[in-house]
C-alpha positions as CSV (number, residue, x, y, z in Angstrom):
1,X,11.4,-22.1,5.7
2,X,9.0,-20.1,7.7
3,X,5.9,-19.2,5.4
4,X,2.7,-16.5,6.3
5,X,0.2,-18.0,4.6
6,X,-2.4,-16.1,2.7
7,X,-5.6,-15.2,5.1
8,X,-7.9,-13.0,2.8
9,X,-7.8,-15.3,-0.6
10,X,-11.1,-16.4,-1.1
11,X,-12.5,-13.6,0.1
12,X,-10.6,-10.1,-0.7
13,X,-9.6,-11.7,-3.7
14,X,-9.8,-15.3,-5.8
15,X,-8.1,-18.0,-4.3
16,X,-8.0,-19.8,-7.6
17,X,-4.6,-18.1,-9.4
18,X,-6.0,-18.3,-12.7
19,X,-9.2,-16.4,-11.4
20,X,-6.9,-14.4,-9.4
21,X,-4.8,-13.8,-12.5
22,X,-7.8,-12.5,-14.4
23,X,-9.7,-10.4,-11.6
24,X,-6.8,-7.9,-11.5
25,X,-6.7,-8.2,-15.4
26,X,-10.1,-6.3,-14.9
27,X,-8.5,-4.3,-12.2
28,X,-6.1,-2.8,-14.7
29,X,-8.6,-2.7,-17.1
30,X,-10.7,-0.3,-15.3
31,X,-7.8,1.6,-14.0
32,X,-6.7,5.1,-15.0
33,X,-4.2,3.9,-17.7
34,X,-0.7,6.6,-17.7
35,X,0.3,8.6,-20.2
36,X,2.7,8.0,-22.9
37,X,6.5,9.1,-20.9
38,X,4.9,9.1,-17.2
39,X,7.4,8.4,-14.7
40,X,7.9,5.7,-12.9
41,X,7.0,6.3,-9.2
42,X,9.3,5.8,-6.3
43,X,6.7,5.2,-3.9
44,X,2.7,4.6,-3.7
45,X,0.0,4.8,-2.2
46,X,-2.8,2.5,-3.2
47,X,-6.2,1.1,-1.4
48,X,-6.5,-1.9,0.2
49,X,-10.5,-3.5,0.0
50,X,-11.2,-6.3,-2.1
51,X,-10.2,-6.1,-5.4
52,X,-14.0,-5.6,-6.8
53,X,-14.0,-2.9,-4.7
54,X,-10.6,-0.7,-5.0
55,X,-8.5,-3.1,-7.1
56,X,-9.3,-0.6,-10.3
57,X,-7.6,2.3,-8.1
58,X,-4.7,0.5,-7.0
59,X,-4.1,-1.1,-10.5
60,X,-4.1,2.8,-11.2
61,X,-0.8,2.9,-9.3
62,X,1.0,-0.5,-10.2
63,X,0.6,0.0,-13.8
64,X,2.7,3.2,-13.6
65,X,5.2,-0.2,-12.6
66,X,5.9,-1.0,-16.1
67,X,8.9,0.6,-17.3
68,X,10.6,0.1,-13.6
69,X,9.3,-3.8,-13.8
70,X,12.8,-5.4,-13.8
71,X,14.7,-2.9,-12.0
72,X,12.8,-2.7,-8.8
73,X,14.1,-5.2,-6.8
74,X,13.0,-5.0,-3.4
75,X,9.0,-3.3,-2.1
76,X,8.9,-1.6,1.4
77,X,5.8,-2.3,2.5
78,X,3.8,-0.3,5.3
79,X,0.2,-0.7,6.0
80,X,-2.1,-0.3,9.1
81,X,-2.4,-3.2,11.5
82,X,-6.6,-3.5,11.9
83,X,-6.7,-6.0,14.4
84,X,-3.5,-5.8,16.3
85,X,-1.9,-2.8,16.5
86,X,1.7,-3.0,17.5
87,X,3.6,-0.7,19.7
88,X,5.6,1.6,16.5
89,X,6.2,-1.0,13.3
90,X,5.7,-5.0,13.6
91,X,8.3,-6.4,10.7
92,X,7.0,-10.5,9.8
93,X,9.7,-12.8,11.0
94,X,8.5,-15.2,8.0
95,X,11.0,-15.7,5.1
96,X,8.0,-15.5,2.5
97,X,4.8,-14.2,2.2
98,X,2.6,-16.7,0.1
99,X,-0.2,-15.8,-2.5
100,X,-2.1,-18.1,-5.1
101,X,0.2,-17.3,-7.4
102,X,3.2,-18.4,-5.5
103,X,6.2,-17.2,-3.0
104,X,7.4,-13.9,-2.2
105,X,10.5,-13.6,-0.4
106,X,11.4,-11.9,2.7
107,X,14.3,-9.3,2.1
108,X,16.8,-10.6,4.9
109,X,18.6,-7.6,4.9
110,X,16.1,-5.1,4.8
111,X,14.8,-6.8,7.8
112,X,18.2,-6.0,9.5
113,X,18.3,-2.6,8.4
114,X,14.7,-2.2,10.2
115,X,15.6,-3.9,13.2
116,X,18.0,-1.3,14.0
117,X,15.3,1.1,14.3
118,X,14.2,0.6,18.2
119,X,10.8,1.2,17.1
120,X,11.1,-1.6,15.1
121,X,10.6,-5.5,16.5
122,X,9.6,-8.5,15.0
123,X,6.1,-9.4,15.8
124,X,4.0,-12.2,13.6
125,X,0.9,-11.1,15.3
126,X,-0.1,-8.0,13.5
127,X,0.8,-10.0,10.2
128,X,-0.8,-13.3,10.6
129,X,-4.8,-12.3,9.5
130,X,-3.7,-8.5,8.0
131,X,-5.1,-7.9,4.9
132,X,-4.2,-4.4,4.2
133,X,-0.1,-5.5,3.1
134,X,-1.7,-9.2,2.0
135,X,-3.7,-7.7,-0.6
136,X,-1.0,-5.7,-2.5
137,X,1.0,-9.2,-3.1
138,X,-0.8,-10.5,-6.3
139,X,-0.4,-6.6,-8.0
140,X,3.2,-6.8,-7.3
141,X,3.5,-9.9,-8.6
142,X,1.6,-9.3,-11.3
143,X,3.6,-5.9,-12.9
144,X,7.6,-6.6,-11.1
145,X,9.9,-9.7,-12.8
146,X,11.3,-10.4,-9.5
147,X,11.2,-9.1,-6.3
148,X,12.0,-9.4,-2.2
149,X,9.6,-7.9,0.2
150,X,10.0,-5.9,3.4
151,X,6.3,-5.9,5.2
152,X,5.8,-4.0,7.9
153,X,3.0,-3.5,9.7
154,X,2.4,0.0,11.5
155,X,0.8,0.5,14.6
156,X,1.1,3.3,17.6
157,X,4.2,5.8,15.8
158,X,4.3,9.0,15.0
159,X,5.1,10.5,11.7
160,X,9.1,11.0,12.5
161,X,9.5,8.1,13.1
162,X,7.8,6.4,10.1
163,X,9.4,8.8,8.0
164,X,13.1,7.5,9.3
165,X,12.4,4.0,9.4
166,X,11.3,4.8,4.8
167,X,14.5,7.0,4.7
168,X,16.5,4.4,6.0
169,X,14.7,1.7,4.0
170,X,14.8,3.8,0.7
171,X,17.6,2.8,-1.0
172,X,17.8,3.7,-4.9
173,X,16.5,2.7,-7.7
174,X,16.1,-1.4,-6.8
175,X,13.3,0.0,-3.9
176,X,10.1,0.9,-4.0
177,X,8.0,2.0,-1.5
178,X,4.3,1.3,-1.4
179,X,1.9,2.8,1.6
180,X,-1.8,0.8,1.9
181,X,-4.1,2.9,2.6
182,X,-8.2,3.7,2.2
183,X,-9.4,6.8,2.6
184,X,-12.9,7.5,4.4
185,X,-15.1,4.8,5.4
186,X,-19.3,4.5,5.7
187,X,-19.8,8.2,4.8
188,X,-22.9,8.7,2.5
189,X,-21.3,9.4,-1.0
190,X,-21.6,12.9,-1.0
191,X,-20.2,13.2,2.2
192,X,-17.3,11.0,1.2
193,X,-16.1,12.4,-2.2
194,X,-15.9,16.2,0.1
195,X,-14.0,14.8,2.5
196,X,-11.3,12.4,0.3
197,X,-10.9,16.1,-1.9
198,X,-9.6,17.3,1.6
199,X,-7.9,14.4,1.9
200,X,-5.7,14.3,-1.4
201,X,-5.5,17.8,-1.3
202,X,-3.4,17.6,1.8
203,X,-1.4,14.4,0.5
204,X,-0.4,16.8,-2.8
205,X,0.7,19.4,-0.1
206,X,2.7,17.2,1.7
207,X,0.8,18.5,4.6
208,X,1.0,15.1,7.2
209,X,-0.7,17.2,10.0
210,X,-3.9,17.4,7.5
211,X,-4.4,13.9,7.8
212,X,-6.7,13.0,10.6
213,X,-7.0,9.4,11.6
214,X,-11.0,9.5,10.5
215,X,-9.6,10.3,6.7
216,X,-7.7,7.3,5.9
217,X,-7.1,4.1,7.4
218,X,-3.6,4.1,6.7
219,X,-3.0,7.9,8.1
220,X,0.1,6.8,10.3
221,X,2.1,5.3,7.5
222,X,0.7,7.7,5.1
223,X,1.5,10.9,7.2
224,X,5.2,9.4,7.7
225,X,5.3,8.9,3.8
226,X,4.7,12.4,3.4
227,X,6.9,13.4,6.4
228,X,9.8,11.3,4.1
229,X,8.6,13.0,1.2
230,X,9.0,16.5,2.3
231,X,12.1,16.0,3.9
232,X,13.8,14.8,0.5
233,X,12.0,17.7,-1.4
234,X,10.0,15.0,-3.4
235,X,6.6,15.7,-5.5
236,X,3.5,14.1,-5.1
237,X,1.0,12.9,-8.0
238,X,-3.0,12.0,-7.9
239,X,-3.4,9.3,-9.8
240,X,-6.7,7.9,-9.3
241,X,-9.6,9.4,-6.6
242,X,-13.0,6.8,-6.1
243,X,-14.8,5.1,-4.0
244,X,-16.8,1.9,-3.5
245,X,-20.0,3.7,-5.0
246,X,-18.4,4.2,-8.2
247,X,-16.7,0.7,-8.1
248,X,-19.2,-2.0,-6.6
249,X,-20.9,-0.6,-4.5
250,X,-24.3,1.7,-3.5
251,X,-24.1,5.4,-2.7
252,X,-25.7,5.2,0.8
253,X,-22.4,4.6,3.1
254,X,-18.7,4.4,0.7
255,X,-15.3,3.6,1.6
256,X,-12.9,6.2,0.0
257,X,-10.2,4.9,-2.1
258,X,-6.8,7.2,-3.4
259,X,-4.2,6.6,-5.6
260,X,-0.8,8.1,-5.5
261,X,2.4,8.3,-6.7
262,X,5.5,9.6,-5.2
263,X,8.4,11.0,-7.8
């Protein structure tokens, strides 16, 4: 068995699992809990720093999880590649991804499916010290019984294609598709919180094209999410809207961080 091991424990997030198990207890704990009846996403879009930083907005999204938590069976995951950008989307060739808390399988088939998609090749390099898929592991872990994964790493593709490499991943109700994304970076706060408004005010609208590449780290799989999205007439939802100064951080330069769900 081929096996990516984790490269950001111990510093994005505990590399001890029972630490590990109780920082994103305190993720959740400061999240934006849902409302009694709130739906169950089919996709999200969480944040990606380390967990003191963002993990209360992500844990925003994944505890909307809960009363899809042993029907999803299988997480399409797209997130920027920082320090090698492939050529269109870089799928892992590894049959698991490993965490502290244990395994997570590759989805064989999904893999197929992606491969079909000439955009599409398999390409360790863009996985091997990536953080921004590595980071959503221990969530999923945490709120889903039992799941395969599908981790793709997006580099230079435009929003088409994204959108039909999700539409051809999307499957029913066993998939669930999770973009990882921040939003600004080193803006004084001020600065920041105006332009992540703009930001998840063009995510809402399904607007792709008002998505620069300045406003979110993840704008290529994000604007193909909403490119998917607007093709299958879907609605989007604001779940949670922070950023490090309000987290862990100090107000002088702030990494945005949005939470949203996709119904």
């Amino acid at each position: 068995m081929l096996v990516r091991p984790p490269a950001v424990a111990g510093s994005f997030y505990p590399r001890d699992p029972d630490e590990l198990a109780e920082s994103i207890s305190a993720s959740f704990g400061d999240a934006v809990r849902p409302a009694r009846g709130a739906p169950a996403p089919k996709a999200l879009v969480v944040p990606h720093a380390g967990y003191v930083y963002s993990g209360p907005v992500a844990g925003s999204g994944y505890l909307r999880l809960g009363p899809v938590a042993t029907t999803v069976r299988r997480v399409v995951l797209l997130g920027p590649s920082h320090r090698a950008p492939p050529h269109g989307l870089a799928v892992s060739g590894a049959d698991a991804f490993a965490t502290p808390l244990g395994l997570v399988p590759v989805d064989g088939d999904a893999r197929r499916a992606a491969l079909r998609h000439e955009c599409v090749r398999v390409d360790d390099v863009p996985h091997a010290r990536e953080h921004s898929l590595e980071v959503q592991l221990p969530f999923l872990q945490s709120v889903l019984k039992r799941f395969e994964l599908l981790p793709l790493a997006v580099g230079r593709a435009d929003s088409d294609t994204v959108a039909a490499v999700i539409a051809a991943l999307a499957g029913g109700a066993e998939t669930l598709i999770v973009i990882s994304s921040d939003l600004s970076h080193y803006q004084p706060y001020d600065v920041a919180q105006v332009q992540d408004r703009r930001t998840a005010a063009a995510v809402l609208a399904l607007d792709a094209d008002g998505i620069g590449d300045l406003d979110a780290c993840g704008a290529r799989p994000l604007r193909g999410l909403l490119r998917w999205a607007q093709t299958e007439g879907r609605t989007v939802e604001l779940l949670d809207l922070r950023n490090s100064a309000d987290t862990a951080g100090d107000r002088s330069s702030v990494v945005g961080y949005g939470c949203f769900a996709v119904h």
